[in-house]
C-alpha positions in Angstrom: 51.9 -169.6 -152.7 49.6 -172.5 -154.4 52.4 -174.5 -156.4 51.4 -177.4 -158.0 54.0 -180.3 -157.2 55.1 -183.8 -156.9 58.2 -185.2 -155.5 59.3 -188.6 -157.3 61.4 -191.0 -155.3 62.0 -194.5 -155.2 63.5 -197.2 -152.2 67.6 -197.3 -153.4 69.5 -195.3 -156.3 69.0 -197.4 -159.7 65.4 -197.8 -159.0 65.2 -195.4 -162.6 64.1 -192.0 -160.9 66.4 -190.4 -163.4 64.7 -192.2 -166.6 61.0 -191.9 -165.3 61.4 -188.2 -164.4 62.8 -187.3 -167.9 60.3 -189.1 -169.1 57.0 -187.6 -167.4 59.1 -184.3 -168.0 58.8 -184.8 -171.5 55.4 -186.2 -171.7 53.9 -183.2 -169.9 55.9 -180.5 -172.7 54.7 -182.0 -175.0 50.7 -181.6 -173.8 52.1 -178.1 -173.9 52.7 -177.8 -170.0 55.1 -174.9 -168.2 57.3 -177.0 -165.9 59.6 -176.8 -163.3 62.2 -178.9 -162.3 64.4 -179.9 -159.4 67.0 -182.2 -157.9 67.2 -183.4 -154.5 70.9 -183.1 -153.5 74.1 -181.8 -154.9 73.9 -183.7 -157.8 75.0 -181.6 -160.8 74.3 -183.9 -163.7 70.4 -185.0 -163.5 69.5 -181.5 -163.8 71.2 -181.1 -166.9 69.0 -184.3 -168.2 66.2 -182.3 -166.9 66.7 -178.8 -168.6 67.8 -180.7 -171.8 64.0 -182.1 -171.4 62.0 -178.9 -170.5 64.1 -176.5 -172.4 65.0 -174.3 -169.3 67.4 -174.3 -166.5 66.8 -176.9 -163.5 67.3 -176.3 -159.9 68.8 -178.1 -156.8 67.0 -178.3 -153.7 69.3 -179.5 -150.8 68.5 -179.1 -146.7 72.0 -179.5 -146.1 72.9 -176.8 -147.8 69.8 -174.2 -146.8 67.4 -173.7 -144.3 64.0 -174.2 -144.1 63.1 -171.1 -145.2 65.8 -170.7 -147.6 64.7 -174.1 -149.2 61.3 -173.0 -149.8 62.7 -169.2 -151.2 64.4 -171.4 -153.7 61.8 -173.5 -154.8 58.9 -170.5 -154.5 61.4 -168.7 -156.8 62.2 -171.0 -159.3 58.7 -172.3 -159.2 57.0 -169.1 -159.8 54.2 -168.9 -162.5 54.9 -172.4 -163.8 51.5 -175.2 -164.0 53.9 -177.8 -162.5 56.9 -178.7 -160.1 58.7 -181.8 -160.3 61.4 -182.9 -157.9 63.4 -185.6 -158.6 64.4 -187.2 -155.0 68.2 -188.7 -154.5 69.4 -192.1 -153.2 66.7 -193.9 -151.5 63.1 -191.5 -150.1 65.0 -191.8 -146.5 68.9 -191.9 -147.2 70.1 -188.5 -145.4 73.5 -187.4 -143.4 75.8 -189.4 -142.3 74.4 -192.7 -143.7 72.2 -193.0 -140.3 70.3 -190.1 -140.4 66.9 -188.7 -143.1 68.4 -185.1 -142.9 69.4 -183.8 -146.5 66.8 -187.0 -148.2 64.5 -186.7 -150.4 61.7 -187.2 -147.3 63.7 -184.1 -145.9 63.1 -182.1 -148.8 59.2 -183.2 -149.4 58.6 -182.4 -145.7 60.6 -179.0 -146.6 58.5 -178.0 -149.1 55.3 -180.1 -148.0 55.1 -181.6 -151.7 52.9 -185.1 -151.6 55.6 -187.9 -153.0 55.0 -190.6 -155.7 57.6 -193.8 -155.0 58.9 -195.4 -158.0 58.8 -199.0 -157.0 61.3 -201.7 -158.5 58.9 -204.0 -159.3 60.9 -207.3 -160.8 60.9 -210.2 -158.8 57.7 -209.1 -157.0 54.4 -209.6 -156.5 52.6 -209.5 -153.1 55.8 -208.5 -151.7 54.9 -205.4 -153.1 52.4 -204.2 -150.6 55.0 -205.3 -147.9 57.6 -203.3 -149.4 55.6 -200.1 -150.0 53.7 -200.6 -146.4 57.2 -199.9 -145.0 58.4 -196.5 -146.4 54.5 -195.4 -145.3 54.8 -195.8 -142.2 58.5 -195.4 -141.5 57.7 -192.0 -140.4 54.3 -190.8 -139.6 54.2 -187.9 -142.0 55.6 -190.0 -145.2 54.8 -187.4 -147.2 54.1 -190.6 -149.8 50.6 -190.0 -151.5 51.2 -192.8 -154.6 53.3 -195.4 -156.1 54.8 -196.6 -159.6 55.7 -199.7 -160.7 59.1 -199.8 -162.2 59.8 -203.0 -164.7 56.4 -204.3 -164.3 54.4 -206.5 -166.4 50.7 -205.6 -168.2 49.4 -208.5 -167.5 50.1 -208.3 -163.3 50.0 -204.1 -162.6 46.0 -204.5 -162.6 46.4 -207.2 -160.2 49.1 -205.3 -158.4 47.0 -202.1 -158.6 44.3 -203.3 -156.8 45.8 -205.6 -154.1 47.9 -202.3 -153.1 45.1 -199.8 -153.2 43.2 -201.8 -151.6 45.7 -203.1 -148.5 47.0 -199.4 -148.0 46.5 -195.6 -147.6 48.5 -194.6 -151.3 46.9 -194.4 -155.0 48.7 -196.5 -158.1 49.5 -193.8 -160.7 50.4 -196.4 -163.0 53.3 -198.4 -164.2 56.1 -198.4 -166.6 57.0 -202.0 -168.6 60.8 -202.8 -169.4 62.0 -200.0 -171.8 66.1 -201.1 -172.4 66.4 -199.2 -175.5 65.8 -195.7 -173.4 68.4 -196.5 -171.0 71.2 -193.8 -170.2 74.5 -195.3 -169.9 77.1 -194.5 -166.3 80.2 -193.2 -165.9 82.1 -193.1 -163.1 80.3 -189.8 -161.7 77.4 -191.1 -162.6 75.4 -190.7 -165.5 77.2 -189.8 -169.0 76.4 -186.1 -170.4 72.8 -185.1 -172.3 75.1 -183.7 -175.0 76.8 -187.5 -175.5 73.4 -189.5 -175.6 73.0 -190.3 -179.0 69.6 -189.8 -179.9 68.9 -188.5 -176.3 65.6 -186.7 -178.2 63.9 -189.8 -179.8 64.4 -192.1 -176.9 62.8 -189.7 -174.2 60.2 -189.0 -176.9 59.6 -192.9 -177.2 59.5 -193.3 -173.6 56.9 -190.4 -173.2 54.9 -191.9 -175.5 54.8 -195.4 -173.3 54.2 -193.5 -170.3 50.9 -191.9 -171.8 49.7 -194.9 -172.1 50.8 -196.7 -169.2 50.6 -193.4 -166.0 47.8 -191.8 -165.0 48.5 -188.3 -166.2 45.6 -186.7 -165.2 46.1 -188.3 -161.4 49.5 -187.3 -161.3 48.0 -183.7 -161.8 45.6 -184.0 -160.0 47.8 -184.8 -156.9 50.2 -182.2 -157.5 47.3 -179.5 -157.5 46.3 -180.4 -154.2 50.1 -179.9 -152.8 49.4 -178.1 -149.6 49.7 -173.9 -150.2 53.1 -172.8 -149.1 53.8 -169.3 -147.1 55.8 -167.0 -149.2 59.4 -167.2 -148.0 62.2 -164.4 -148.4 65.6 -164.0 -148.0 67.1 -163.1 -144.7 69.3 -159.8 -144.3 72.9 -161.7 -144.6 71.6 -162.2 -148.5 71.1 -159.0 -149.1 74.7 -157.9 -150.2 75.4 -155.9 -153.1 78.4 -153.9 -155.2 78.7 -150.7 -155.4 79.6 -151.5 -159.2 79.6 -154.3 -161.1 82.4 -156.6 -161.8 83.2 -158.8 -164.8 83.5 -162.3 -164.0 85.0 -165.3 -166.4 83.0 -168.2 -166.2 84.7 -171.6 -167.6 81.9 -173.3 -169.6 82.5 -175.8 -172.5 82.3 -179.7 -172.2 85.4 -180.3 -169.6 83.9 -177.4 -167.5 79.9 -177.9 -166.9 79.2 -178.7 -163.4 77.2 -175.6 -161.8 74.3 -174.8 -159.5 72.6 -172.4 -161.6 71.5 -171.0 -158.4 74.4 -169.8 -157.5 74.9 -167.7 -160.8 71.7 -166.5 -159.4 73.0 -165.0 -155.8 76.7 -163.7 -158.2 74.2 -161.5 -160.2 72.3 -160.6 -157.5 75.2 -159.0 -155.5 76.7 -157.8 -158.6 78.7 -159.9 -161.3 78.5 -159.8 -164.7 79.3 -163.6 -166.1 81.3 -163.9 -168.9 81.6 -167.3 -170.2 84.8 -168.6 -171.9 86.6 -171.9 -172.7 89.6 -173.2 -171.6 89.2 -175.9 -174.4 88.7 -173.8 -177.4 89.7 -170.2 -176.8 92.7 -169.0 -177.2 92.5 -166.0 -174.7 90.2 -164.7 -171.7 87.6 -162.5 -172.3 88.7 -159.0 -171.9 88.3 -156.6 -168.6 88.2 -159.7 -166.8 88.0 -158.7 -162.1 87.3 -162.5 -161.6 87.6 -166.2 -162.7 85.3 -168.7 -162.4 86.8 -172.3 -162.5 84.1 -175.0 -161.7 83.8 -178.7 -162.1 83.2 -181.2 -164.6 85.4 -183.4 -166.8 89.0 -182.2 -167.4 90.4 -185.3 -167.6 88.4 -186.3 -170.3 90.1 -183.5 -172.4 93.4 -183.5 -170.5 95.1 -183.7 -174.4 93.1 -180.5 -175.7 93.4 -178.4 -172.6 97.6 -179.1 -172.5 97.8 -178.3 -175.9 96.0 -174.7 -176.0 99.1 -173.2 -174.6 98.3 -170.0 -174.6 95.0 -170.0 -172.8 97.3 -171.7 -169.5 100.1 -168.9 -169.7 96.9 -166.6 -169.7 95.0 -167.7 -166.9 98.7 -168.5 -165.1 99.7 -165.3 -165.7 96.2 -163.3 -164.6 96.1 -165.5 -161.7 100.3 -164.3 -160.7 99.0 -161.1 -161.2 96.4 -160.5 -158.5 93.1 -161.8 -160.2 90.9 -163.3 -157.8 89.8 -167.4 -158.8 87.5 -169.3 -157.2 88.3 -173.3 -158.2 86.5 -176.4 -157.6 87.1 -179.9 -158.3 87.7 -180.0 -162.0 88.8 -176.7 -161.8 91.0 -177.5 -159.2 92.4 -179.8 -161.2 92.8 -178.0 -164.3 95.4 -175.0 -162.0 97.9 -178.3 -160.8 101.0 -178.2 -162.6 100.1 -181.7 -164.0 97.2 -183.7 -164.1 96.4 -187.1 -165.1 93.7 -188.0 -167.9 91.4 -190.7 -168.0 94.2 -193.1 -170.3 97.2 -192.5 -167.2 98.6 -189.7 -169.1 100.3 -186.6 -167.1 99.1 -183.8 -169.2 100.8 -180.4 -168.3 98.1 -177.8 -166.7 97.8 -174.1 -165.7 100.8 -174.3 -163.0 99.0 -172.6 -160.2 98.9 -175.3 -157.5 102.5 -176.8 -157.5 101.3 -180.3 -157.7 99.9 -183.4 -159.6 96.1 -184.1 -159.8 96.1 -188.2 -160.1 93.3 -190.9 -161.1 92.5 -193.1 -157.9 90.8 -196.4 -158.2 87.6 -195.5 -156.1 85.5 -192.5 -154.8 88.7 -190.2 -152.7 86.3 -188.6 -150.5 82.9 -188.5 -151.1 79.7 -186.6 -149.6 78.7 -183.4 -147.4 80.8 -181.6 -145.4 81.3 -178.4 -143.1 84.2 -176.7 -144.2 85.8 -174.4 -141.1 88.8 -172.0 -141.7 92.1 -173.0 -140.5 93.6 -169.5 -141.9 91.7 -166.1 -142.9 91.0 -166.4 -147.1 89.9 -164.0 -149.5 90.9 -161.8 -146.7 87.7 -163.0 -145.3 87.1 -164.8 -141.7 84.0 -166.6 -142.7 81.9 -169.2 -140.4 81.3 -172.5 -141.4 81.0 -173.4 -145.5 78.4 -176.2 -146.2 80.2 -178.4 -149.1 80.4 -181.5 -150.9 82.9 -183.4 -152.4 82.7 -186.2 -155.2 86.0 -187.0 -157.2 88.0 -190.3 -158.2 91.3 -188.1 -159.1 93.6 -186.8 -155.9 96.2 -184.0 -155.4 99.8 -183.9 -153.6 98.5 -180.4 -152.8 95.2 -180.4 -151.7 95.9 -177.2 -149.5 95.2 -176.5 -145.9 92.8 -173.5 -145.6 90.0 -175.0 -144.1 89.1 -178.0 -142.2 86.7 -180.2 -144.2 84.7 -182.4 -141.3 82.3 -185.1 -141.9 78.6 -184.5 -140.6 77.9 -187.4 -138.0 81.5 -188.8 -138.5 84.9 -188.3 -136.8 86.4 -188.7 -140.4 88.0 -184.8 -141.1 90.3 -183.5 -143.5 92.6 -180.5 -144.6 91.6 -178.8 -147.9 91.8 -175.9 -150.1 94.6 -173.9 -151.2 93.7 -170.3 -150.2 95.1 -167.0 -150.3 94.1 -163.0 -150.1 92.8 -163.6 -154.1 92.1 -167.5 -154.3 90.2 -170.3 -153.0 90.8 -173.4 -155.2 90.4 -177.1 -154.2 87.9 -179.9 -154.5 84.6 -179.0 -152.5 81.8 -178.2 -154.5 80.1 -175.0 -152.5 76.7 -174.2 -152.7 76.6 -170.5 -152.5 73.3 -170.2 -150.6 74.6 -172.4 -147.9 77.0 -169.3 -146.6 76.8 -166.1 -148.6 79.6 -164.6 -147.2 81.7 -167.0 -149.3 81.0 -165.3 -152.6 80.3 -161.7 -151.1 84.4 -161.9 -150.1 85.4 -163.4 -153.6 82.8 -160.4 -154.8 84.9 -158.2 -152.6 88.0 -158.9 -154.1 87.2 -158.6 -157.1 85.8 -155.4 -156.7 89.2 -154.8 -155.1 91.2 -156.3 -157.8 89.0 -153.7 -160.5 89.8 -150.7 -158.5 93.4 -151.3 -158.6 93.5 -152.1 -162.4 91.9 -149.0 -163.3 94.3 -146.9 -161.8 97.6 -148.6 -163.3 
């Protein structure tokens, strides 16, 4: 498949990847351009920036998660009939597993999918050093993947200087630089970046820093090098993928502003072996959606809302109740959180929650655990033995009553954990899972749900 692409990474996170991506997102829709976009990683929240940009869903591409092949399935599929693919890379272009290792990068990934890489290049405080610093990531492995540079906070009056010294000193191309922009800045929070939704005038400051990037990238470069991305072989799913319902089964997804963290991708493998996804919200609706076989409980915010979600009363005793009753849940993270019988908000408050998981959720003053891990079962769930779970786990709240499931181990680490509170119906704690990492994780939930329908049809 001939996919035009371009990776954009940078040397450390904060380098404004994030920013510049959103930006050249926005400059090439508006010459009219159909684009694709991706994140390197498990990162949930960049790609919302993205699709807020482009106007349609972005994608995560993560080696930890997939294979090979898998990875470049994913990307072939989501790329498919678009004029451009851009991949935003994570951390620093070499920054993999473990900390000491470039698996998982954003190198990993550009290697994955053989896509020529652009590095956005921190520029203040340097000159010459420049050429140094970029000289380094070129030849810190042999097939770099790294085709061009940006220069990130740098003046007019030195990029032409810079431009040429660089060009001229090493093997890469200068696509241009990008001055000091502070009033397009996104704000952090503690997982990161704050939400598109909560940006005010998200619109007019990506359309203002478009507008400085026509005149200060190469566009037509940029384009250039993306249409020479080598041609990639078409890629297809192996047989485990291939699982399917006999019927369909009705699934409630949690989607408002407490609940927003998914991989869209993995909505794509539910539908593909069968589910029907109903959104709903736990913050504003008063009851599920009817015929429910299945809920749906992902991450996000909850203890941003932890007032609003107490006080709808009857959407708890519903979900409590449904969940009592036999209805299979899949939970994560905020989710998680959300089922305790308490759970602390973002002012200290204990705000009273769903009652599944007999515990508290509680605010901790730093990252609790934080990164990939291999989830392996310590007890059969979802009636299910399944073989190791590819996850990742990001949270500053804890639980009394994390659960002890499965075995959460650290890749390249001897750091390991206990985690998620399991059952014949439920799987609910704080790993985020990536469905294509292991699809006989949702094929059991799918199972049981399937299960769950037959025997609610014949009461």
């Amino acid at each position: 498949m001939n996919i035009p692409r371009i990776l954009l990474t940078a040397g450390a996170s904060g380098s404004g990847k994030t920013l510049i991506t959103c930006g050249i997102l926005e400059a090439l829709k508006e010459e009219g351009k159909k684009i694709a976009s991706f994140k390197c990683g498990p990162d949930y929240i960049d790609p919302m920036f993205h699709s807020r940009v482009i106007g349609t869903k972005s994608r995560n591409l993560d080696t930890f998660f997939t294979s090979p092949e898998v990875t470049r399935y994913l990307f072939e599929e989501n790329a498919r009939d678009c004029e451009i693919a851009v991949i935003e890379g994570v951390m620093g272009y070499y920054d993999g597993l473990g900390g000491t290792t470039s698996r998982a990068s954003a190198y990993d990934v550009a290697k994955t999918t053989k896509t020529p890489a652009v590095l956005i290049v921190n520029s203040r405080g340097m000159s010459v050093s420049l050429a140094a610093y970029i000289k380094g990531f070129l030849e810190y492995e042999k097939d770099s993947q790294i085709k061009g540079v940006i220069f990130n906070q740098m003046s007019p009056m030195l990029y032409e200087r810079m431009k040429k010294l660089v060009e001229e000193r090493l093997p890469v191309k200068v696509f241009g630089y990008v001055p000091k922009v502070e009033d397009c800045l996104i704000e952090s929070r503690h997982l990161g970046l704050v939400l598109p939704h909560e940006v005010e005038g998200l619109k007019e400051r990506l359309g203002k820093l478009a507008g400085i990037l026509r005149e200060t990238l190469d566009f037509p470069g940029l384009l250039k090098l993306a249409a020479g991305a080598e041609e990639l072989k078409e890629e297809t799913l192996p047989e485990e993928y291939g699982f399917s319902l006999e019927a369909p089964v009705r699934l409630g997804l949690a989607s408002d502003e407490a609940f927003c963290f998914f991989y869209e991708d993995n909505f794509r493998l539910l539908r593909r072996m069968g589910a029907q996804l109903v959104p709903f919200s736990p913050l504003h609706d008063k009851e599920l959606p009817p015929d429910l076989d299945g809920l749906l409980l992902y991450g996000g915010y909850p203890e941003l809302y932890g007032k609003e979600l107490e006080e709808n009363e009857t959407m708890k005793e519903e979900i409590n109740r449904s969940i009592r009753r036999g209805m299979p849940c899949l939970a994560e993270c905020g989710g998680f959180m959300y089922l305790h019988r308490e759970m602390e908000d973002m002012q200290g408050n204990l705000c009273r929650m769903a009652g599944i998981i007999p515990g508290k959720a509680v605010k901790t003053p730093r990252l609790t655990r934080f990164g990939y891990i291999m989830l392996e079962q310590n007890q059969p769930v979802l009636e299910t033995r399944i073989k190791a779970i590819p996850a990742h786990e990001f949270h500053y709240f804890d639980s009394d009553c994390c659960g002890d499931s499965f075995h959460a181990q650290k890749p390249e680490s001897k750091r390991g954990w206990d985690c998620i509170v399991g059952n014949e119906t439920m799987a609910a704690g704080f790993p985020h899972i990536y469905y294509y990492g292991n699809p006989e994780f949702p094929k059991a939930f799918l199972k049981a749900c399937e299960k769950y329908q037959r025997e609610r049809r014949r009461k």
